[in-house]
C-alpha positions in Angstrom: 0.0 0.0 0.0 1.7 3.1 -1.2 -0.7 5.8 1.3 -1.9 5.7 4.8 -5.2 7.9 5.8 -4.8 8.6 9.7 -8.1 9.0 11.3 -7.9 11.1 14.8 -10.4 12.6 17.1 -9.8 14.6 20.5 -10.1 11.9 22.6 -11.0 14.1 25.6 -14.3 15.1 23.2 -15.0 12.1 20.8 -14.4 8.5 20.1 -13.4 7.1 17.2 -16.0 4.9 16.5 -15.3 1.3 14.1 -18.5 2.5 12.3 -16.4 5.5 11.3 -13.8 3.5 10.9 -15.4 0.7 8.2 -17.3 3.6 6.6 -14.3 5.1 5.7 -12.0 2.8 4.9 -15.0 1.1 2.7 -14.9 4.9 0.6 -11.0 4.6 0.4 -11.1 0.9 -0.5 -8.6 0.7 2.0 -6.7 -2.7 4.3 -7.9 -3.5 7.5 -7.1 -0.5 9.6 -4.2 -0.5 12.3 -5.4 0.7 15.6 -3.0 3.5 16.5 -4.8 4.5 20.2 -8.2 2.7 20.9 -10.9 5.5 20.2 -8.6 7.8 19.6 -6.4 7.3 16.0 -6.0 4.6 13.3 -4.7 4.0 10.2 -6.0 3.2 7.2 -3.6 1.7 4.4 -4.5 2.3 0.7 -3.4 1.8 -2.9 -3.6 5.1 -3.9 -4.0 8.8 -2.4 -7.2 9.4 -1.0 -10.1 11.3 -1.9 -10.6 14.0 0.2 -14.1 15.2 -0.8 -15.1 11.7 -0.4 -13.8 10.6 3.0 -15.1 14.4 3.9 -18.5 12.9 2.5 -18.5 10.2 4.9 -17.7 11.4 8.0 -20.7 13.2 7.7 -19.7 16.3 10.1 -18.3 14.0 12.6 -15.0 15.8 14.7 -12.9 13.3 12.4 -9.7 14.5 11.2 -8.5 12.8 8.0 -4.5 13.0 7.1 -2.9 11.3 3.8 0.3 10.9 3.8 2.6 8.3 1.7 3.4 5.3 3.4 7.0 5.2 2.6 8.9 7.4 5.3 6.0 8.5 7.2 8.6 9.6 10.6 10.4 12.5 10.3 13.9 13.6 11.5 12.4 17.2 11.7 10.0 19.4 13.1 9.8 23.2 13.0 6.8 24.9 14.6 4.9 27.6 15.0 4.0 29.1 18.2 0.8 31.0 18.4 -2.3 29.7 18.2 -0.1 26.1 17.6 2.1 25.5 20.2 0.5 27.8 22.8 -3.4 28.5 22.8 -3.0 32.3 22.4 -1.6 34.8 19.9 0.5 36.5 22.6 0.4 39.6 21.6 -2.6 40.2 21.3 -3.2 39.0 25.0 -0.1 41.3 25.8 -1.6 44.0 24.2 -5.1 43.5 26.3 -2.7 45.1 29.2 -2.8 48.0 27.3 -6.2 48.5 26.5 -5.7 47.5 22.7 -6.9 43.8 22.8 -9.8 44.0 20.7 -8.1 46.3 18.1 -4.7 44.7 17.8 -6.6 41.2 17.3 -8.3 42.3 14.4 -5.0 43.1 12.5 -4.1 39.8 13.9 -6.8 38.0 12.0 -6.4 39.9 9.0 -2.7 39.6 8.7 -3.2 35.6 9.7 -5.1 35.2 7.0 -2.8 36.9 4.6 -4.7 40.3 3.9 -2.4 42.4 5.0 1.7 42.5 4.8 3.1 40.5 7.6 5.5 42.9 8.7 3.7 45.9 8.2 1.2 44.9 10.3 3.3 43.6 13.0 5.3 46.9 13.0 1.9 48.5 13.4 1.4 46.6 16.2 4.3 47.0 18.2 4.1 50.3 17.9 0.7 50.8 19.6 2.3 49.0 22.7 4.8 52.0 23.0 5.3 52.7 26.7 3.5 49.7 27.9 5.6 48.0 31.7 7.6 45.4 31.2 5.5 43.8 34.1 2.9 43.2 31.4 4.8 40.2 29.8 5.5 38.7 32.4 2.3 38.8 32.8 1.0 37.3 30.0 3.4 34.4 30.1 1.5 33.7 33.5 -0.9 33.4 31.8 -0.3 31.3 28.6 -1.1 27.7 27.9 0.1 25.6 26.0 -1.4 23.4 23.1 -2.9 19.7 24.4 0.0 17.3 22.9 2.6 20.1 22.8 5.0 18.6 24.6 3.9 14.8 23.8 4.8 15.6 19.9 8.3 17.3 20.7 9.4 15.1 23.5 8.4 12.0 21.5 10.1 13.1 18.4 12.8 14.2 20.0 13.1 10.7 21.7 13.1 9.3 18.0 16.3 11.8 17.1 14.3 14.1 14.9 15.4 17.8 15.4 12.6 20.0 16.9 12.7 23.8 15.9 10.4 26.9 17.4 10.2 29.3 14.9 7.7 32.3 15.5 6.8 35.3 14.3 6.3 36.6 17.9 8.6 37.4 20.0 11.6 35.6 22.2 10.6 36.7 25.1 7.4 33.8 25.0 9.3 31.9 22.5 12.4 31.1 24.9 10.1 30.4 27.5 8.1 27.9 25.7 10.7 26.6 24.0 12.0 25.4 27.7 8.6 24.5 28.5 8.3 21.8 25.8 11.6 20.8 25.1 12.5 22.2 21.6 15.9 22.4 20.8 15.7 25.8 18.9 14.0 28.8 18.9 13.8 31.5 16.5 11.6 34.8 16.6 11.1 38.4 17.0 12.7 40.8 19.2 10.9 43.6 21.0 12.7 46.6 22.1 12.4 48.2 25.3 13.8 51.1 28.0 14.6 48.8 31.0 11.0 49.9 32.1 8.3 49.7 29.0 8.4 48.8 25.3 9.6 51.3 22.7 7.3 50.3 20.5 10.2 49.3 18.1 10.7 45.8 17.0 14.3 44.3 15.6 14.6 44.0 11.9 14.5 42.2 9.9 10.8 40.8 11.4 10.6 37.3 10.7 8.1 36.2 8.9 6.8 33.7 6.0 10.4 33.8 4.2 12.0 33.3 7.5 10.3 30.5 8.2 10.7 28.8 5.1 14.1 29.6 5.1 14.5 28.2 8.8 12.8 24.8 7.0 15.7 24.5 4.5 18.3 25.4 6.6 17.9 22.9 9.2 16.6 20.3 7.0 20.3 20.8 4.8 22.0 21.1 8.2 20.8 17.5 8.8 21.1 16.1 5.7 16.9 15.5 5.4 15.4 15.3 2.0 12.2 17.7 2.6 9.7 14.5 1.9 11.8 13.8 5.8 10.5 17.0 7.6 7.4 18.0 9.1 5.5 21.9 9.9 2.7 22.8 11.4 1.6 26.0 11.7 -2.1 28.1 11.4 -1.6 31.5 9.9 -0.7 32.8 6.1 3.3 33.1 7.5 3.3 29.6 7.8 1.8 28.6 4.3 4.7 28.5 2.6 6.8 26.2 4.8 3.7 24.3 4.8 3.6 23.6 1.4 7.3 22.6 1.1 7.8 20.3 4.0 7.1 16.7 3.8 3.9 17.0 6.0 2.6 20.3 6.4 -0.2 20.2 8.5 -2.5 23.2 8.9 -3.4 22.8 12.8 -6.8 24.6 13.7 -5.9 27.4 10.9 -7.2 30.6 9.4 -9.1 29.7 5.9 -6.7 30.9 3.8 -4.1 28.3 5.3 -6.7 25.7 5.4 -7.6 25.2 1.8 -4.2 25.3 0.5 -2.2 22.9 3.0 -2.1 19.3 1.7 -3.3 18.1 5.4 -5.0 19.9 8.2 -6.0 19.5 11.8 -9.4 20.7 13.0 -10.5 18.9 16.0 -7.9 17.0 17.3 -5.1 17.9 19.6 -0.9 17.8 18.5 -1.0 14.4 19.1 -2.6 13.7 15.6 0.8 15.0 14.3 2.5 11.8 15.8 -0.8 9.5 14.9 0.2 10.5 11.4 3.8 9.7 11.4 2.3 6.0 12.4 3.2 6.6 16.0 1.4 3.9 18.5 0.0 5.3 22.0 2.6 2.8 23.7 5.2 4.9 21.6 4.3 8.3 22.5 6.8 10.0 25.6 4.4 11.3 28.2 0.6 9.6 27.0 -1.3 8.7 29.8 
């Protein structure tokens, strides 16, 4: 069988039924399925690549996702990230911004630049400026009070356990970055910079910004530096910045994104947690570092 389709729900939410199950895999015309996590993943081995708009078809609305991938080299030796609304449940900024007053409106160019109607960094220079004079006491702050994605540190920790490099590369800032970084276990991190007096933000951010080209270029770099094809490396990311290393990495996966991200990524996560980016790798429960 040359393809695998990975079914995955949130597990803490759904099961994954063996109704769903058959009725898929009776669409796909694919092998008996390999139970990856009972109720929670499985695999479903076929001769060809799938039919999305079918297997969408029958899963009739259920909180199913649905990942091809090729069977051949399905674990990767790479992983670069995105932090915001991926790694961490938040776009931080805008939550720092909320200290200023400026939630609401510095969101909204958040969604619009997320989904790639506006310049990237443009908008984020707009941003920082608006934050101009805001205390240093409101980051730390707002890393108080940031969570991380379910299955964040399950998918690095695992991977890492399986000698794949594990990279954090934002368009936020390293003040969160760094910290969550730590917090999960990735071995690099690579972001923004904000400026400030000692006291408060200047409203200044370090240049160049890294964005969409940065990130890509990230996925090259480390991919070359360990001598992966790019059919060996794996993104995820939600926003219109990460689209493009999306599209060039082995297994882009879309996690939870903006539209724009969502119907051009080859696979995409919309229910279930981080996890489902190990399910589709062909990782078993008993595999994965830190499952309960």
């Amino acid at each position: 069988m040359s393809h695998v389709l990975t079914l995955v729900v949130d597990r803490t939410s759904a099961t994954l039924s063996d109704a769903i199950i058959a009725r898929v895999g009776a669409v796909i015309q694919s092998r008996p399925a390999v139970l990856l996590s009972p109720g929670e993943a499985a695999d479903l081995p076929c001769a060809a690549p799938p039919d999305m708009a079918a297997v969408a078809a029958a899963l009739e609305g259920t909180a199913v996702d649905a990942i091809p991938t090729r069977a051949r080299g399905r674990r990767k030796g790479l992983l670069v990230a995105d932090m915001d609304s991926t790694i961490v449940t938040t776009e931080t900024l805008d939550e720092l911004a909320a200290f200023a007053g400026l939630k609401e409106r510095i969101a909204a160019i958040t969604r619009r630049a997320m989904n790639g109607e506006l310049d990237f960094p443009a908008a984020l220079r707009e941003r920082v400026g608006m934050l101009a004079g805001l205390p240093l006491t409101a980051l730390e702050e707002t890393w108080a009070r940031t969570e991380l994605m379910p299955g964040a540190r399950e998918l690095v920790a695992t991977m890492r356990a399986h000698n794949a490099t594990t990279a954090l590369v934002s368009g936020g800032f390293s003040y969160f970055t760094s910290r969550v970084a730590e917090a999960v276990g990735f071995h690099i991190q690579r972001s923004n910079v904000l400026f400030d007096d000692g006291r408060a933000l200047t409203g200044k951010v370090g240049e160049p910004i890294q964005g969409k080209d940065a990130k890509l270029a990230a996925l090259r770099e480390l991919a070359a530096a360990r001598g992966l094809k790019m059919a060996a490396t794996l993104a995820v990311g939600d926003g219109a910045n990460d689209l493009p290393m999306l599209l060039e990495a082995g297994l882009g996966v879309a996690f939870r994104a903006k539209p724009v991200v969502a119907a051009q990524a080859r696979a995409q996560v919309r229910h279930a947690t981080l996890r489902a980016l190990l399910f589709a790798q062909g990782y078993r429960l008993n595999e994965i570092v830190g499952a309960d």
